[in-house]
PDB file of N, CA, C and O in Angstrom:
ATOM      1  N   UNK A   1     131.894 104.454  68.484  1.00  0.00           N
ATOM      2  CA  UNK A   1     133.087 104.846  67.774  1.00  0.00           C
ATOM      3  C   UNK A   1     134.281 104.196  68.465  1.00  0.00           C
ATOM      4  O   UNK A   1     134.506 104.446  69.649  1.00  0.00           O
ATOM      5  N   UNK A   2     135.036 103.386  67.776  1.00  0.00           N
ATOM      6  CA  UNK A   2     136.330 102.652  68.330  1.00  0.00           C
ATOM      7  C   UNK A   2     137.774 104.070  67.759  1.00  0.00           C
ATOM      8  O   UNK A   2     138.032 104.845  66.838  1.00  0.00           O
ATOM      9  N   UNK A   3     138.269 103.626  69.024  1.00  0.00           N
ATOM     10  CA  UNK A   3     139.807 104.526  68.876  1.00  0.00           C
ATOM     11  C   UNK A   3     140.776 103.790  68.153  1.00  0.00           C
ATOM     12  O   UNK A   3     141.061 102.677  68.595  1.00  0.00           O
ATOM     13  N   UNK A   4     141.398 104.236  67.018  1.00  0.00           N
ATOM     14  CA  UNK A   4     141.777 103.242  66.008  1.00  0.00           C
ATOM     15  C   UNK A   4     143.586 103.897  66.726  1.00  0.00           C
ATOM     16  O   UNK A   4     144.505 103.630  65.952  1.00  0.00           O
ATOM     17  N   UNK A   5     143.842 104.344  67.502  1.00  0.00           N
ATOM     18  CA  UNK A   5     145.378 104.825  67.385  1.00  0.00           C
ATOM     19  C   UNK A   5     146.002 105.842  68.939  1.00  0.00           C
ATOM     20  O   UNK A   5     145.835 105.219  69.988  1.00  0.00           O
ATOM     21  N   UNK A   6     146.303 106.493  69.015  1.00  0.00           N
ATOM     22  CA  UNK A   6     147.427 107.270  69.502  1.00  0.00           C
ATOM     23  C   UNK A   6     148.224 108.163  68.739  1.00  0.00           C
ATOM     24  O   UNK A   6     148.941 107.545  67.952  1.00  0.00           O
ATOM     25  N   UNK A   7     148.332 109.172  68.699  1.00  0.00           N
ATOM     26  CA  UNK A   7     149.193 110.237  67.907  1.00  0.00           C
ATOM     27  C   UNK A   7     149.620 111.429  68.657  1.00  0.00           C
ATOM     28  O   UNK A   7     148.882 112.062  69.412  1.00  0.00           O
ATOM     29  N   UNK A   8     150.898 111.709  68.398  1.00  0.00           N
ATOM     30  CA  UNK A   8     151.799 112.941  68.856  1.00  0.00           C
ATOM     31  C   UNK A   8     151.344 114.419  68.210  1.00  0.00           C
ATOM     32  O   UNK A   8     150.760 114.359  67.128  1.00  0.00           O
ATOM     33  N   UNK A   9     151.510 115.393  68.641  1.00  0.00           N
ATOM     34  CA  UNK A   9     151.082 116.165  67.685  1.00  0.00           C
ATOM     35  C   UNK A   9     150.908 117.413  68.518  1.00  0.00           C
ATOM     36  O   UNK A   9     150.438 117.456  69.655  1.00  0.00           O
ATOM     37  N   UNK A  10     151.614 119.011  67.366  1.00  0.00           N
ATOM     38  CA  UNK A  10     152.052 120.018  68.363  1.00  0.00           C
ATOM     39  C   UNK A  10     150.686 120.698  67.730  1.00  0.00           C
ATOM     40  O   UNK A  10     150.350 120.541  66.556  1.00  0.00           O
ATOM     41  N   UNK A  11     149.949 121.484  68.704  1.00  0.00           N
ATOM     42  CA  UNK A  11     148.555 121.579  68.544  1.00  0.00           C
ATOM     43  C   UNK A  11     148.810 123.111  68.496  1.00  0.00           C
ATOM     44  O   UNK A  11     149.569 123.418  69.415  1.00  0.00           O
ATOM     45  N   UNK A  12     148.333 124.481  67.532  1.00  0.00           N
ATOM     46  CA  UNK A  12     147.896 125.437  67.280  1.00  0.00           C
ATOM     47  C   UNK A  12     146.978 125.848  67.085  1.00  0.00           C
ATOM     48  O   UNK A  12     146.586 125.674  65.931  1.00  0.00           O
ATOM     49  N   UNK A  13     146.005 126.675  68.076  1.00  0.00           N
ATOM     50  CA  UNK A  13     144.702 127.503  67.713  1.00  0.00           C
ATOM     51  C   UNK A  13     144.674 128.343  66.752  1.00  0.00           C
ATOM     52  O   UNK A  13     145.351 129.367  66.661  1.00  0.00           O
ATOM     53  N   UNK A  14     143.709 127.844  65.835  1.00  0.00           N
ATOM     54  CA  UNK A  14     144.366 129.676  64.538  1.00  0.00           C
ATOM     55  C   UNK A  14     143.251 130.615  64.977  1.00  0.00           C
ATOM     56  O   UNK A  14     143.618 131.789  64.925  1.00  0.00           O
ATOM     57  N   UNK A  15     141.998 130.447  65.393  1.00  0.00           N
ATOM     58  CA  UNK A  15     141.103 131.344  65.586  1.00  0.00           C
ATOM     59  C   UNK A  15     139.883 130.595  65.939  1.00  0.00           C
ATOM     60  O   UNK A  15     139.792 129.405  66.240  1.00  0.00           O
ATOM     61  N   UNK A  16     138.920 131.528  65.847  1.00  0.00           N
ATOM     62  CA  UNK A  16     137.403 131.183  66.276  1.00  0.00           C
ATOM     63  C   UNK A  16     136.240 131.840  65.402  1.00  0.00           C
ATOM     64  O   UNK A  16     136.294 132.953  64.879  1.00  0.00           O
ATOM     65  N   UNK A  17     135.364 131.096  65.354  1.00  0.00           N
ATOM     66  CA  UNK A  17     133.743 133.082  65.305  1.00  0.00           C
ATOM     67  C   UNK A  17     132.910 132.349  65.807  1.00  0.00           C
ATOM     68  O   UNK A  17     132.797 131.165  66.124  1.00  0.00           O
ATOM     69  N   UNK A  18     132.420 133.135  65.822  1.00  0.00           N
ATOM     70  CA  UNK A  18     130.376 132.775  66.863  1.00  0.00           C
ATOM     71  C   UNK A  18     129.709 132.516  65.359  1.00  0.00           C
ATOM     72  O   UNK A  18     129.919 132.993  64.243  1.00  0.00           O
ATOM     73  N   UNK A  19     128.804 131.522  65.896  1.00  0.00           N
ATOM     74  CA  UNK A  19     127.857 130.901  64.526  1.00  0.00           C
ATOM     75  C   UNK A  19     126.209 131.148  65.575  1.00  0.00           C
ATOM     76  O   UNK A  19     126.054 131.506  66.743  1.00  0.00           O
ATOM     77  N   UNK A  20     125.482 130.862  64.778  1.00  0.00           N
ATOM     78  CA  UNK A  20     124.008 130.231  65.219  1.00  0.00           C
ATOM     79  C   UNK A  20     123.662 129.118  64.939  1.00  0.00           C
ATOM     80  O   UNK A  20     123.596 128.994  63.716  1.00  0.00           O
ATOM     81  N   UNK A  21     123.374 128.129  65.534  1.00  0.00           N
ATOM     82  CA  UNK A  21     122.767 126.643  64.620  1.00  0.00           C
ATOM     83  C   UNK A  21     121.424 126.086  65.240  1.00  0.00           C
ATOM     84  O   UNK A  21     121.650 125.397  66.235  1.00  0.00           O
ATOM     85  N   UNK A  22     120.211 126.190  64.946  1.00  0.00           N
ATOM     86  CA  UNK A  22     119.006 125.586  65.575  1.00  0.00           C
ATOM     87  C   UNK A  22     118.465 127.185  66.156  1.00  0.00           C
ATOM     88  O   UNK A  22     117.497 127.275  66.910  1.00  0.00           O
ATOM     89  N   UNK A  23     118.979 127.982  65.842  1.00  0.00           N
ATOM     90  CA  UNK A  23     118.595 129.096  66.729  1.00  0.00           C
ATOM     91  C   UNK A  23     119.734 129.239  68.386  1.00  0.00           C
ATOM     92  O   UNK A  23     119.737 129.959  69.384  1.00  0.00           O
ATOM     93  N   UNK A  24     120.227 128.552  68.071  1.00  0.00           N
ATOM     94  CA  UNK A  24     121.120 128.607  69.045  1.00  0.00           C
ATOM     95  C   UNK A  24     122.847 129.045  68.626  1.00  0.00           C
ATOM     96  O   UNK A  24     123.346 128.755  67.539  1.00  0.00           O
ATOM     97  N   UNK A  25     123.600 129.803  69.762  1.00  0.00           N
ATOM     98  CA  UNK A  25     124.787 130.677  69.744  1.00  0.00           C
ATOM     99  C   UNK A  25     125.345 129.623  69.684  1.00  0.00           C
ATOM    100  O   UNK A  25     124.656 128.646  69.975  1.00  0.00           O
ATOM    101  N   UNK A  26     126.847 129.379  69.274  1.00  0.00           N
ATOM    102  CA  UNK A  26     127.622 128.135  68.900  1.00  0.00           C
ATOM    103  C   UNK A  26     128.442 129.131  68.641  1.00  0.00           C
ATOM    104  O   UNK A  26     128.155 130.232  68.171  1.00  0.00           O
ATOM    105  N   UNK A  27     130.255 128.406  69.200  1.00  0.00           N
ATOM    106  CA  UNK A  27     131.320 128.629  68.523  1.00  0.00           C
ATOM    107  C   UNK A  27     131.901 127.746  67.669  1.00  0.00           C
ATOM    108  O   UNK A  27     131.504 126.582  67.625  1.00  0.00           O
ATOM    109  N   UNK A  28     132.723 128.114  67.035  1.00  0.00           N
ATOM    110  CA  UNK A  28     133.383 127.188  65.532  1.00  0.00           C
ATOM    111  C   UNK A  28     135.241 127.780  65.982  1.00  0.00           C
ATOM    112  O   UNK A  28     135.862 128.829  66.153  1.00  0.00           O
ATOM    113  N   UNK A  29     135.414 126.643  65.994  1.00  0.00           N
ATOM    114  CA  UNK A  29     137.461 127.003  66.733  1.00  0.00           C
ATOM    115  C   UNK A  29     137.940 126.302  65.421  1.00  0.00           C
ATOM    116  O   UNK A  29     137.404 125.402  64.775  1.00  0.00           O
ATOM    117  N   UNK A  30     138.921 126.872  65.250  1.00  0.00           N
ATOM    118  CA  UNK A  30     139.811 126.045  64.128  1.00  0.00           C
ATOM    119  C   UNK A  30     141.416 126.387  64.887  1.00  0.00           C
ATOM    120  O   UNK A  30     142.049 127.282  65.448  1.00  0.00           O
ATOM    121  N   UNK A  31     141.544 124.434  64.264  1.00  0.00           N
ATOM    122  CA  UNK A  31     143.014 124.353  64.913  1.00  0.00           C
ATOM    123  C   UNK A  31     143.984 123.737  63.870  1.00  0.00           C
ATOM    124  O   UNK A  31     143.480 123.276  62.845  1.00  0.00           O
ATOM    125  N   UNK A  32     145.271 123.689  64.028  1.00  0.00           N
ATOM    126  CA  UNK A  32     146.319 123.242  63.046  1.00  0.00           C
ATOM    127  C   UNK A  32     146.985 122.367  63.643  1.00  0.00           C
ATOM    128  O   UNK A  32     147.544 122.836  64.635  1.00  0.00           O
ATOM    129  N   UNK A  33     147.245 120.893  63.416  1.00  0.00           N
ATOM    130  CA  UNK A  33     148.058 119.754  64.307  1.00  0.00           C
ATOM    131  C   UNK A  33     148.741 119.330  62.939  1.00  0.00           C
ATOM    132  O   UNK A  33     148.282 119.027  61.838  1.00  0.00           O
ATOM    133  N   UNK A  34     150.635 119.480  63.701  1.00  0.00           N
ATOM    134  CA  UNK A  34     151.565 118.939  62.897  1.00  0.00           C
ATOM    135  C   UNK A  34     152.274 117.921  63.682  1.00  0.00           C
ATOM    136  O   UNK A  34     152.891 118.034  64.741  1.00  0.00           O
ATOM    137  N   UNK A  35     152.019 116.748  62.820  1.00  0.00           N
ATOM    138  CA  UNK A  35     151.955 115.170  63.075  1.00  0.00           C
ATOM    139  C   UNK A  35     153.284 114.807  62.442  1.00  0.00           C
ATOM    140  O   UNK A  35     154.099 115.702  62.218  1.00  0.00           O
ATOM    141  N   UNK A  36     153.688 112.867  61.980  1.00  0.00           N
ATOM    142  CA  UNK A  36     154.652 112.830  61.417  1.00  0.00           C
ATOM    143  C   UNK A  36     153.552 112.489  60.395  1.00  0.00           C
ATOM    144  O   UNK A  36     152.388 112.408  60.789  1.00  0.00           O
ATOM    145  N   UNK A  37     153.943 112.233  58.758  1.00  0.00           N
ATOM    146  CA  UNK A  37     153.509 112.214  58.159  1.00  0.00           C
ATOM    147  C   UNK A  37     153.202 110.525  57.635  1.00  0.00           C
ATOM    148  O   UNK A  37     152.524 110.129  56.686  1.00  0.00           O
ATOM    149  N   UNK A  38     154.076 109.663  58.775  1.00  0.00           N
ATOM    150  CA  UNK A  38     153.565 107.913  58.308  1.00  0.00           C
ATOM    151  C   UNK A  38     151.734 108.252  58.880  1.00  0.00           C
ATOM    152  O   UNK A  38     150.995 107.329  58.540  1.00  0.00           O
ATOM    153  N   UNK A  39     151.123 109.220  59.532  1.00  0.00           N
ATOM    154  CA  UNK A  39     149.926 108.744  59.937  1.00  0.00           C
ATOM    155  C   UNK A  39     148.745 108.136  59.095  1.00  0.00           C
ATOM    156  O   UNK A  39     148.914 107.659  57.973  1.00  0.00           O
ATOM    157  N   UNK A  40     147.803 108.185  59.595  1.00  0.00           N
ATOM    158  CA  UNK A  40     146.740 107.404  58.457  1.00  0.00           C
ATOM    159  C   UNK A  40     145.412 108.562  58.018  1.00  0.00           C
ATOM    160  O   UNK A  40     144.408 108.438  57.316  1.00  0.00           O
ATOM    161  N   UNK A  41     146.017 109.759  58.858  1.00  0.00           N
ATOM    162  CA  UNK A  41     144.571 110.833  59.231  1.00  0.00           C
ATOM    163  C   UNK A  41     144.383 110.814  57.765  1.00  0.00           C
ATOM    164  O   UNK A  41     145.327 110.732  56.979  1.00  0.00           O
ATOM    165  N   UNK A  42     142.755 110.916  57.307  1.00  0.00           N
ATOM    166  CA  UNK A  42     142.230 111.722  56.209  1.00  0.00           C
ATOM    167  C   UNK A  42     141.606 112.468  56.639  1.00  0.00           C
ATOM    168  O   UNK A  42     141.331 112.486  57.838  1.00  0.00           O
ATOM    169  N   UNK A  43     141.141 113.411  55.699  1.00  0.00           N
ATOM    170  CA  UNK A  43     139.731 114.281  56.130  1.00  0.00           C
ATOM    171  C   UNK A  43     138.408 113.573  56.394  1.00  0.00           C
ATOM    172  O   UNK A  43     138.106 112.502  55.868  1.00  0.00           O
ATOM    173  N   UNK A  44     137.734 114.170  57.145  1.00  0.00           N
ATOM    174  CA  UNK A  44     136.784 113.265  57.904  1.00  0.00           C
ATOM    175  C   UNK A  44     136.760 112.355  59.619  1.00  0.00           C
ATOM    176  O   UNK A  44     136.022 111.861  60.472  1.00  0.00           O
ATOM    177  N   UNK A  45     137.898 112.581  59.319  1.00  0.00           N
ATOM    178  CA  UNK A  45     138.492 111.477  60.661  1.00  0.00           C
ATOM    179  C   UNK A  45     137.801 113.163  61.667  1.00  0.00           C
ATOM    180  O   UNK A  45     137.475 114.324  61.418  1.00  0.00           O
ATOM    181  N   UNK A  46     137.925 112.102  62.980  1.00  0.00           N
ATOM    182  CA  UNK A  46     137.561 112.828  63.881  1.00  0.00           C
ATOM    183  C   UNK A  46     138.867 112.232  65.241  1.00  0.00           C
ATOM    184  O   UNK A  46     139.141 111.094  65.620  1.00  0.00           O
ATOM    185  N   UNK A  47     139.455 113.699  65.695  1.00  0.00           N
ATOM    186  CA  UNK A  47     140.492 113.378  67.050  1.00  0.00           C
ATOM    187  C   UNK A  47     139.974 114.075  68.367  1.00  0.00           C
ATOM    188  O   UNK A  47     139.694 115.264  68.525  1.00  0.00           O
ATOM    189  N   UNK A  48     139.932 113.304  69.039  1.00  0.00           N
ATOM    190  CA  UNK A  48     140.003 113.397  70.391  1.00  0.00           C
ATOM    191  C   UNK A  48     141.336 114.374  70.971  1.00  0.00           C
ATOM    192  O   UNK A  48     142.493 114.211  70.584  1.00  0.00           O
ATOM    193  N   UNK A  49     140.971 115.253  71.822  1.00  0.00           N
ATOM    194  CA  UNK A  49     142.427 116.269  72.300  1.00  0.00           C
ATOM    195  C   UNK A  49     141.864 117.048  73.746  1.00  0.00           C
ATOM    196  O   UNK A  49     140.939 117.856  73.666  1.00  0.00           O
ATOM    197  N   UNK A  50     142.257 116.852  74.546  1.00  0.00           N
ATOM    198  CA  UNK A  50     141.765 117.541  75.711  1.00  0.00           C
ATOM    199  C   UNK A  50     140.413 117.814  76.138  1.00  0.00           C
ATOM    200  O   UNK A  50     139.826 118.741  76.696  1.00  0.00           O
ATOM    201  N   UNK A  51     140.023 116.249  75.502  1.00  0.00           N
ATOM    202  CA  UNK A  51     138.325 116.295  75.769  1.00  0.00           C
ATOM    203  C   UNK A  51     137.239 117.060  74.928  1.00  0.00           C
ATOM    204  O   UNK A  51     136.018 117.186  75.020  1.00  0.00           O
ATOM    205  N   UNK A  52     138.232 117.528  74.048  1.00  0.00           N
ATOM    206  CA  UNK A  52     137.710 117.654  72.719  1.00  0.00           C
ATOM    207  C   UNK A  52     137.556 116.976  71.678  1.00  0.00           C
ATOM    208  O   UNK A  52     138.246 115.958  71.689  1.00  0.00           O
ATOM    209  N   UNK A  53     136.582 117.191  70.263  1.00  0.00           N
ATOM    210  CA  UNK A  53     136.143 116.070  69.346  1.00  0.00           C
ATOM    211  C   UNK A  53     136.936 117.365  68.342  1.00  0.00           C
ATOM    212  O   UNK A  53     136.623 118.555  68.325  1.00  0.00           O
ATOM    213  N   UNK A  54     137.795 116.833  67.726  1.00  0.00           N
ATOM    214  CA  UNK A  54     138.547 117.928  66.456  1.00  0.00           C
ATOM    215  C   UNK A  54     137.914 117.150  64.972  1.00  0.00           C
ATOM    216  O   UNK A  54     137.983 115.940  64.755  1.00  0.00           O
ATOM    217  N   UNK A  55     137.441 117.940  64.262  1.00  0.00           N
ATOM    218  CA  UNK A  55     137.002 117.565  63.126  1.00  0.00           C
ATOM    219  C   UNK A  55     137.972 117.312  61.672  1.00  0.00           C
ATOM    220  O   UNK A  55     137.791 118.238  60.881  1.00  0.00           O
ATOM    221  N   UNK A  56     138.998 116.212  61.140  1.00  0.00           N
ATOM    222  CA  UNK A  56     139.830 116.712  59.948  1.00  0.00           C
ATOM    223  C   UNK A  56     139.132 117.264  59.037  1.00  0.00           C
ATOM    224  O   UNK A  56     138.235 116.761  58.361  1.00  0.00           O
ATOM    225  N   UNK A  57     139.713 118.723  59.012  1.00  0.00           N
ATOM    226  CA  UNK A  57     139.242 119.366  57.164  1.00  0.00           C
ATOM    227  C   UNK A  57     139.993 118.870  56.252  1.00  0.00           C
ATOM    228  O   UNK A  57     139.501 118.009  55.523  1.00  0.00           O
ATOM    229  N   UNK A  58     140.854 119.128  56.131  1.00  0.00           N
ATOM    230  CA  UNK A  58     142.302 119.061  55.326  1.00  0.00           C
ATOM    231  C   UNK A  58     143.466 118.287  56.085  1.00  0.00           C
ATOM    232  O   UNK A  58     143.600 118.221  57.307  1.00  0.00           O
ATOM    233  N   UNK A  59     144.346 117.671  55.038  1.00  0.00           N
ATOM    234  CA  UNK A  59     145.424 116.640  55.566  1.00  0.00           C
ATOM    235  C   UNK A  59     146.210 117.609  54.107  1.00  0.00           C
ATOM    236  O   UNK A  59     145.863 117.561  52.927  1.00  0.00           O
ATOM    237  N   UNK A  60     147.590 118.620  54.870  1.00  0.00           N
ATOM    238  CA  UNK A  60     148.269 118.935  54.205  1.00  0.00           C
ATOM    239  C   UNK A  60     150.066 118.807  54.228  1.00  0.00           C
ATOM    240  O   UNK A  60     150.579 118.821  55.347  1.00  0.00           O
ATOM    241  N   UNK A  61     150.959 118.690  53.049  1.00  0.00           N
ATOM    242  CA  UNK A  61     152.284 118.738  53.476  1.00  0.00           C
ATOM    243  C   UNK A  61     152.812 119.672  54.267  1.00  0.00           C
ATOM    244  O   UNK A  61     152.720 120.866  53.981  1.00  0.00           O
ATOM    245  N   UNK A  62     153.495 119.184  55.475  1.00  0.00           N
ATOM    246  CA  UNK A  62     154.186 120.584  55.917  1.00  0.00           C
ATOM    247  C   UNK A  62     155.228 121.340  55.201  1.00  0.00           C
ATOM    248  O   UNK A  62     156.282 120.738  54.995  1.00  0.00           O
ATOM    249  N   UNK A  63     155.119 122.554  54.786  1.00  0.00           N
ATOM    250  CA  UNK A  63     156.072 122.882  53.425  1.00  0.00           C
ATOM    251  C   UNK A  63     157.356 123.007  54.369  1.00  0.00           C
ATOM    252  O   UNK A  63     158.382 123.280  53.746  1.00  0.00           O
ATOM    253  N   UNK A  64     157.448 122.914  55.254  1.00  0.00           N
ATOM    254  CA  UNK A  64     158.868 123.405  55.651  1.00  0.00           C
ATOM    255  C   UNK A  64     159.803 121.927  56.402  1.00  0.00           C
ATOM    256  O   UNK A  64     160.901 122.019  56.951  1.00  0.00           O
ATOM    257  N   UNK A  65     159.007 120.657  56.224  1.00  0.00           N
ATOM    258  CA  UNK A  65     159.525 119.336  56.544  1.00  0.00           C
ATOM    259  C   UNK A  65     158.728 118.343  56.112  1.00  0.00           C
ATOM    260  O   UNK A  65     157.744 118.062  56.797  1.00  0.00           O
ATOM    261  N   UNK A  66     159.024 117.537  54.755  1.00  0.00           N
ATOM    262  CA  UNK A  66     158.587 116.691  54.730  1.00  0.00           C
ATOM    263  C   UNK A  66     157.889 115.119  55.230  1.00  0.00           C
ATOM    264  O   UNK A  66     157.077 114.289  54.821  1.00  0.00           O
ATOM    265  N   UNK A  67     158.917 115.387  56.522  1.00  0.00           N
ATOM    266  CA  UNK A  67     158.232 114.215  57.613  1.00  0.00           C
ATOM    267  C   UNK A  67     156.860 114.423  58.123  1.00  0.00           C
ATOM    268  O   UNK A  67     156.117 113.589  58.640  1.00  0.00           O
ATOM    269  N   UNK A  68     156.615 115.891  57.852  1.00  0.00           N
ATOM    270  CA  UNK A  68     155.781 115.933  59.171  1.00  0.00           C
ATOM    271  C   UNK A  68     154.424 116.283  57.837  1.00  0.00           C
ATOM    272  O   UNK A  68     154.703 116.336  56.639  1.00  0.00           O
ATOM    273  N   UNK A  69     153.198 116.458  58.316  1.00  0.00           N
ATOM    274  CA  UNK A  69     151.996 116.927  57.213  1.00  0.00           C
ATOM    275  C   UNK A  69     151.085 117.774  58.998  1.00  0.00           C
ATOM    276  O   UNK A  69     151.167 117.922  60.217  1.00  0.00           O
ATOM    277  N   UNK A  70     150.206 118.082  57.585  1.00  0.00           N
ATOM    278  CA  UNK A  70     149.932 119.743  58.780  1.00  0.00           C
ATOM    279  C   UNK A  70     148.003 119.041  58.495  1.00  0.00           C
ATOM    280  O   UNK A  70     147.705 118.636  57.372  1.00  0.00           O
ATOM    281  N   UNK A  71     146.859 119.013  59.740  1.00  0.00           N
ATOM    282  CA  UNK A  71     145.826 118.606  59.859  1.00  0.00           C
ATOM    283  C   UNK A  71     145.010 119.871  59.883  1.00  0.00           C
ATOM    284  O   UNK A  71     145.662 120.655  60.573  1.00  0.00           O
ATOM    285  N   UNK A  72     144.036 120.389  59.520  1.00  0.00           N
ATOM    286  CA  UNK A  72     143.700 121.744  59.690  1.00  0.00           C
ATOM    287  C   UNK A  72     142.239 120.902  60.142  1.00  0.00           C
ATOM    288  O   UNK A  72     141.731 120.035  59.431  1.00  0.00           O
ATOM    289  N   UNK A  73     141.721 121.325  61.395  1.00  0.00           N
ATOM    290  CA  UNK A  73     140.614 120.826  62.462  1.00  0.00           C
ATOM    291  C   UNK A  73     139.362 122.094  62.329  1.00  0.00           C
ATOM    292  O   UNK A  73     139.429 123.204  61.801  1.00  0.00           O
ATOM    293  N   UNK A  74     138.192 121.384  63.064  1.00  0.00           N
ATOM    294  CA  UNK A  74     137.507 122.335  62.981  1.00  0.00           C
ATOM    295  C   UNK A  74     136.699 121.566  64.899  1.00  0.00           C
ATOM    296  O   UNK A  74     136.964 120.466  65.384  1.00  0.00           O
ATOM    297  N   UNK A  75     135.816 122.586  65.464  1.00  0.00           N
ATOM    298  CA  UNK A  75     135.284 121.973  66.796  1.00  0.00           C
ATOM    299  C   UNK A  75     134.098 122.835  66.320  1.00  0.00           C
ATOM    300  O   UNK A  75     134.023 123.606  65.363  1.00  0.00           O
ATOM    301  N   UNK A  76     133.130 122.466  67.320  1.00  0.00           N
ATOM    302  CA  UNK A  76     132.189 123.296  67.097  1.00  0.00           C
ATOM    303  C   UNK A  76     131.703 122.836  68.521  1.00  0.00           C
ATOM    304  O   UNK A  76     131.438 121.752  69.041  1.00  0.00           O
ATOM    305  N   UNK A  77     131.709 124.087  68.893  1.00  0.00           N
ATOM    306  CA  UNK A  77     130.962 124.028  71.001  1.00  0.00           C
ATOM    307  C   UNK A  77     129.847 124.765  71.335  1.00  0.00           C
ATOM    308  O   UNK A  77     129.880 125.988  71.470  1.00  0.00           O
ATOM    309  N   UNK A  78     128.639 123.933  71.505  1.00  0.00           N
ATOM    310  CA  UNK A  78     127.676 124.549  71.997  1.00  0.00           C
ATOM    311  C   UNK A  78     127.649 125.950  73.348  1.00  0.00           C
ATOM    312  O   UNK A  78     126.579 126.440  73.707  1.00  0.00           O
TER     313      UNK A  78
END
């Protein structure tokens, strides 16, 4: 996987839950990153953040500034 960029971005935890996957305990974190909105993120993209792999769900407008668009992430940690 090549790093296509660099991006700014004020990072919010919205929550968590415990999953099972394989028979195994797993958490699922979901996070909210508001970017400027020239970026290129779609859904699918995957970001790197404190040694974390953030998953894009959603690429949305920020309703309260049009510059900026709001990334809604997902992680999933063994």
């Amino acid at each position: 996987m090549a790093a296509l960029g660099r991006l700014w971005a004020a990072v919010k935890v919205q929550g968590g839950q415990a999953a099972r996957e394989a028979e195994r305990p797993t958490a699922r974190l979901s996070y909210a990153l508001t970017l400027r909105s020239e970026s290129d993120c779609i859904e699918g993209d995957r970001l790197h953040w404190k040694g974390r792999i953030l998953d894009v769900v959603a690429v949305l407008p920020d309703g309260s500034d049009p510059r900026f668009i709001e990334l809604l992430c997902s992680e999933t940690r063994p």
